[in-house]
C-alpha positions in Angstrom: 39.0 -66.2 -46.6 38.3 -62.5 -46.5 35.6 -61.9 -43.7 32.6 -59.6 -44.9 31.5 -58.8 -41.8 31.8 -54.8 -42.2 32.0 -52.7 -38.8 28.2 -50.6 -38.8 29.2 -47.3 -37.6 27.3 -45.8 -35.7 25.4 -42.6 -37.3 26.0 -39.3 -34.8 23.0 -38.4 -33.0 21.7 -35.0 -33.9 20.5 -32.7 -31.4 16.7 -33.7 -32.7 17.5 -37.4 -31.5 19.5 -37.1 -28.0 17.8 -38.1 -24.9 17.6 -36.0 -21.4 20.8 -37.7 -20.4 22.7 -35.0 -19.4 19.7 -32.7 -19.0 16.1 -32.1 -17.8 13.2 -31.8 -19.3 11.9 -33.3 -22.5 14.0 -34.9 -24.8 16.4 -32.6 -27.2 17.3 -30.3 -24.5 20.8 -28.8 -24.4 21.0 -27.8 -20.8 24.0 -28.8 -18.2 24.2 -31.5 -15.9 21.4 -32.2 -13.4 21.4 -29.9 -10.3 20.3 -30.7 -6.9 16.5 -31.5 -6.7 13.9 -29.5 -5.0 14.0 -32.6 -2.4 17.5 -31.9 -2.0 17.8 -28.3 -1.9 15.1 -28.4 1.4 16.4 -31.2 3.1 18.1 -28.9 5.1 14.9 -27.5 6.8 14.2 -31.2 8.5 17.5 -30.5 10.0 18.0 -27.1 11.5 21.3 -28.0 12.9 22.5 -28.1 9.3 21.8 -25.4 7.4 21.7 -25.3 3.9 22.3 -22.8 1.1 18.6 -21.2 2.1 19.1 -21.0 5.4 17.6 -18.1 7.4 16.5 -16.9 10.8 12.9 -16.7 11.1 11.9 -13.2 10.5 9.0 -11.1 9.9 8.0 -9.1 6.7 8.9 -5.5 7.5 5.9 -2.5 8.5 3.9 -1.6 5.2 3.9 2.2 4.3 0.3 1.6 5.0 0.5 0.4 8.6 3.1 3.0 9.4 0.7 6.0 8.6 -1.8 4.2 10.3 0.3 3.7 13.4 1.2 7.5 13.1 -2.2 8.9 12.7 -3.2 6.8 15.4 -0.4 7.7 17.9 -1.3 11.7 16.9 -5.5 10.8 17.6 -3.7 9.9 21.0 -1.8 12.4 21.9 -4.6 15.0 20.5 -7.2 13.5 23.2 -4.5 13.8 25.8 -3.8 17.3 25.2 -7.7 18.2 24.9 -8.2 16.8 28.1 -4.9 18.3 29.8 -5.4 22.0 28.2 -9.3 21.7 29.2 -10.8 22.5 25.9 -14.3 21.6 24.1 -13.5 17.8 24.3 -14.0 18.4 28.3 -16.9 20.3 27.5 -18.2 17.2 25.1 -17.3 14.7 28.6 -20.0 17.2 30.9 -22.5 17.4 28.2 -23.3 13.4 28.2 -22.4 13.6 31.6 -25.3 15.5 32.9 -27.5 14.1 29.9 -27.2 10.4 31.9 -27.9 7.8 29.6 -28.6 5.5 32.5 -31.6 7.1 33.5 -32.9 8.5 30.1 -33.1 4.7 29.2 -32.7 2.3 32.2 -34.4 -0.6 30.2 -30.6 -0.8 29.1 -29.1 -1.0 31.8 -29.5 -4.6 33.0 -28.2 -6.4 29.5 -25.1 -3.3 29.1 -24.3 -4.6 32.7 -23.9 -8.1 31.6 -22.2 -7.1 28.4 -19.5 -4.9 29.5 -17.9 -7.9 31.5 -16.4 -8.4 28.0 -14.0 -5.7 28.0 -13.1 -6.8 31.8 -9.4 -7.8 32.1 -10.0 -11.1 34.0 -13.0 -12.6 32.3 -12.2 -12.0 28.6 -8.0 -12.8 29.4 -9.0 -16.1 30.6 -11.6 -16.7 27.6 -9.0 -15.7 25.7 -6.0 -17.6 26.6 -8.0 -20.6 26.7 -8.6 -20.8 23.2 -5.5 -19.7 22.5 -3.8 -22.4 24.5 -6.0 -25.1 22.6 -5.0 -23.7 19.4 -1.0 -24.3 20.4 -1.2 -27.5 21.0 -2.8 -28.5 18.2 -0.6 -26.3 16.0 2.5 -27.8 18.0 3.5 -24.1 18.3 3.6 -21.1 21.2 3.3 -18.4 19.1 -0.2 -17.5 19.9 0.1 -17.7 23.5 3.1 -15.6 22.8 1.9 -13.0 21.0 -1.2 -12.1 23.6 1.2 -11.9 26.0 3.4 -9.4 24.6 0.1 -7.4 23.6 -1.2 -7.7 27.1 2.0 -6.7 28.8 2.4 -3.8 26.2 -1.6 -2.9 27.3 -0.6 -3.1 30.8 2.5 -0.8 31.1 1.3 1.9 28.4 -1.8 2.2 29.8 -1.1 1.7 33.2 1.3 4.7 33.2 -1.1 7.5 31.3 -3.2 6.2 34.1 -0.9 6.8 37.2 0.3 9.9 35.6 -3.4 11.9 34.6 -4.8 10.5 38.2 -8.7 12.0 36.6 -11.8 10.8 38.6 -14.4 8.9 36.8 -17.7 10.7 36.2 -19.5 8.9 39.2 -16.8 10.9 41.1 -16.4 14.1 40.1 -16.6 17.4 41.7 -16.7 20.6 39.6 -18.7 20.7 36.7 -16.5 21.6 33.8 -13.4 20.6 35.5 -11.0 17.6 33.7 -11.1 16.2 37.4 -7.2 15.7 36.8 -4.3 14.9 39.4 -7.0 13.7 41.8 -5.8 10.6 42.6 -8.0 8.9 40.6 -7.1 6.0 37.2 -9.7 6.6 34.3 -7.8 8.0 32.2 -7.4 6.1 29.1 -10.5 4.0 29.5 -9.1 0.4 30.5 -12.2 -1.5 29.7 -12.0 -0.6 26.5 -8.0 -1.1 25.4 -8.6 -4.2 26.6 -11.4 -4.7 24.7 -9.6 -3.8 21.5 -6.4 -5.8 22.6 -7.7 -8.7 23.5 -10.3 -9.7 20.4 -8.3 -7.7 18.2 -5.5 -10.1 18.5 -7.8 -13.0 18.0 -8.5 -11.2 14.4 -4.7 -11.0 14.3 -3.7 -14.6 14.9 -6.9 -16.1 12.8 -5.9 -17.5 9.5 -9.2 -18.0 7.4 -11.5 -15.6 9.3 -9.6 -12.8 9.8 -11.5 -10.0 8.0 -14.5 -11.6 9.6 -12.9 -11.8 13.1 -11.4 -8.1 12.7 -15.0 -6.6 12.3 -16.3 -8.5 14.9 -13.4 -7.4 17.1 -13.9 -3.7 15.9 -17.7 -4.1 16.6 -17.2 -5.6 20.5 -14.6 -2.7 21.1 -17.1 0.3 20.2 -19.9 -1.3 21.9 -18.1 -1.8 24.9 -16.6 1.8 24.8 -19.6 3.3 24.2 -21.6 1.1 27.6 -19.3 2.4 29.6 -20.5 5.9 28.5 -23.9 4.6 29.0 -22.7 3.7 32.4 -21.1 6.2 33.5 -17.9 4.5 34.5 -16.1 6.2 31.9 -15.9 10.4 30.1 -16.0 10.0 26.4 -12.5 10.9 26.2 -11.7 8.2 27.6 -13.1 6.0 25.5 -11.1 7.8 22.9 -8.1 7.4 24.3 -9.0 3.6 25.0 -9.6 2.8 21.2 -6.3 4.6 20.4 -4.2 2.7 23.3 -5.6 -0.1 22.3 -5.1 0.6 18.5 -1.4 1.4 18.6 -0.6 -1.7 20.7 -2.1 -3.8 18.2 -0.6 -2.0 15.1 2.5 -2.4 16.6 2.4 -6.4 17.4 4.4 -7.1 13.6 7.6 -4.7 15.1 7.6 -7.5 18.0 7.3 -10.7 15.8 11.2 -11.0 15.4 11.0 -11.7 19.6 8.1 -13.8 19.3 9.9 -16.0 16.6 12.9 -15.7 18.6 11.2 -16.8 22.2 9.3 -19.7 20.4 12.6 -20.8 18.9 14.2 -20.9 22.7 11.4 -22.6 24.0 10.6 -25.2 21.6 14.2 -25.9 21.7 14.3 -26.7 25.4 10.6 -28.7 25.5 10.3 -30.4 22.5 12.2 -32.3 19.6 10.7 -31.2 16.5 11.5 -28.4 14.2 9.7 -25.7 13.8 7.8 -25.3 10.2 9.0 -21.7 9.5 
């Protein structure tokens, strides 16, 4: 007896019907086979000891247009006070005129809280102030960069500063002799004005390595630097060219702290490699 079970074909699917089978997305899309998942493609970054097709040494985004001009108008403010005070023109004219004014004794209710307040440009005092945060803040971010990156601006401070110093050998105003003389090669270090580089260094890099602040932490920075610059005037510790020359020192160390952040990256990477075990979240 003939059977009449008949064999159903089955109909062809048209594109409108298939499925994300060999696809992603939503159904009825003709693309190729699945490739490697986003989990996938950074797996690699949990293991730096296998790197994957994005693999790359931690780097830094290069200078701006911007910061370069910066850095070079900056650098030419320098070398401009430098050459006023060398050549003996008005700007050590400008140093005698505020000189002989004395601020100190025009206004000596002053002078007690600028006393107290220019301890914040001192080396020692706002270092350690300084370093202490910054040493809190790397270990709970697991990371050295911070302490890192004061250091290389402090050491950059030191020696650029330090030599314009040893070199110019002016006497401060509390110890000079001639009126109308730059009081140079006289054995003396005033010349740029460390208190305030230091100043400009030191909170300036605060405003650098802040994350949500930092427009708020770089005015406050800018605003501790001129105050401080302008006490010591007040003081008398310091000519006005120095102070000058302090802002820019202290300027072009901190516009030039992104050149340096290959090393940093490249010291942390050393370091955390030797004393810890975890990777480093670049």
């Amino acid at each position: 007896m003939q059977s009449r079970i008949t064999s159903a074909s089955i109909p062809r699917q048209g594109p409108e019907h298939r499925t994300a089978t060999t696809g992603r997305g939503r159904p009825g899309s003709a693309r190729g086979p699945v490739g490697p998942t986003r989990r996938d493609r950074y797996a690699h970054r949990d293991r730096p000891d296998r790197p994957g097709p994005d693999h790359r040494d931690p780097g830094w985004p290069p200078m701006s247009r911007r910061q370069a001009a910066l850095l070079a108008a900056t650098l030419a403010g320098y070398l401009l006070v430098l050459a006023g005070v060398l050549l003996n023109t008005a700007l050590v004219d400008l140093d005698w005129s505020v000189r002989l004014l004395r601020p100190y004794e025009r206004w000596p209710r002053l002078e007690p809280l600028l006393d107290t307040w220019v301890v914040a440009g001192q080396r020692g005092p706002s270092a350690i102030a300084a370093f202490a945060w910054l040493a809190w803040r790397a270990h709970r971010l697991d990371r050295m960069r911070p302490l890192l990156v004061m250091g290389i601006a402090l050491l950059l401070l030191n020696v650029t500063v330090g030599a314009v110093k040893i070199v110019t050998g002016r006497l401060g105003p509390h110890y000079a002799q001639y009126v109308g003389s730059p009081e140079l090669f006289s054995g003396g270090t005033i010349f740029p004005s460390g208190h305030t580089a230091n100043a400009v260094v030191t909170w300036g890099v605060l405003a650098y390595l802040a994350v949500r602040w930092r427009r708020t932490g770089a005015v406050i920075a800018a605003a501790t630097a001129c105050s401080i610059g302008l006490t010591t005037v007040y003081l008398g510790t310091h000519w006005v060219t120095d102070v000058l020359a302090g802002w820019a020192a202290g300027l072009l160390v901190l516009l030039s702290l992104p050149l340096w952040e290959p090393l940093v990256a490249a010291a942390e990477q050393r370091l955390h490699r030797r004393f810890a075990r975890r990777p480093l979240p670049y």
